[in-house]
N, C-alpha and C positions, 0 to 999 in steps of 0.2 A: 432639502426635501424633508416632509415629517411623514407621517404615518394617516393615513386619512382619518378624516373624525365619523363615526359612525360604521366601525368596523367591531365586530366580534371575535375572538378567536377561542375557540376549544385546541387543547391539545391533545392527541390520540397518540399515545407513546412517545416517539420523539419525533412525529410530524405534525401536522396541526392542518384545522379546517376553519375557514376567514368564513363568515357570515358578512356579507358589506350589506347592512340595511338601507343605504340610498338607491341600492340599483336591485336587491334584495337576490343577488348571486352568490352560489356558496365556490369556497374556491380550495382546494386541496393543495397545500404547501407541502413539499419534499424536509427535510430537514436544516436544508442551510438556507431555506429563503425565513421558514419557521424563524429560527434563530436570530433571523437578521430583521427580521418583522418586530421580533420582541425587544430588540435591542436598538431598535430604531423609536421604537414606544419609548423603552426606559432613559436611552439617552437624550433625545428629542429631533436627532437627526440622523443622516447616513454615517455621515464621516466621524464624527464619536463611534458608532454603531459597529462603520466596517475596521473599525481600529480595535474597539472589543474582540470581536468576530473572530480577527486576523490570530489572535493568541490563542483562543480558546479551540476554533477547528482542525482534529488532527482531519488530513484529509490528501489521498494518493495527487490530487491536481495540487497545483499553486494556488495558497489561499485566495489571490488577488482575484484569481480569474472565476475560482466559484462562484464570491462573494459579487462580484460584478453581473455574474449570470440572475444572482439569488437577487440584484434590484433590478435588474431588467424584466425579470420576472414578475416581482411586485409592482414596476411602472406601469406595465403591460396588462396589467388587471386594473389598475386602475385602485391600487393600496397606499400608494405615497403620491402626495401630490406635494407643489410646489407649497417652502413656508411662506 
């Protein structure tokens, strides 16, 4: 999975707001989908992405199950589609 093409993101402190110009929806990301969005951009996929992620996030849950919420999240909006 990549990142869809025609997505925007501002970032508003450590969350961030997706503008997706093909469906022209604004979508407010929490912090760890943010993260995982950007790092889905920079590495080119999920699994680079949630391997970064997994180091980088201190976080009260198990990183696995965040980072699993934060693409189900982006699936679900329609942010990563199939490469």
């Amino acid at each position: 999975m990549r990142a869809a093409s025609e997505i925007y993101v501002e970032w508003v402190g450590d969350e961030a707001v997706v503008l997706d110009a093909h469906t022209g929806k604004l979508h407010h990301l929490n912090r760890s989908a943010a993260l995982m969005l950007a790092l889905i951009q920079e590495t080119g996929g999920v699994e680079p992405a949630r391997r970064v992620l997994s180091e980088l996030l201190p976080s009260p849950k198990p990183p696995a199950e965040e980072i699993d919420e934060a693409v189900e999240l982006l699936l679900s909006n329609g942010l990563l589609v199939d490469a």
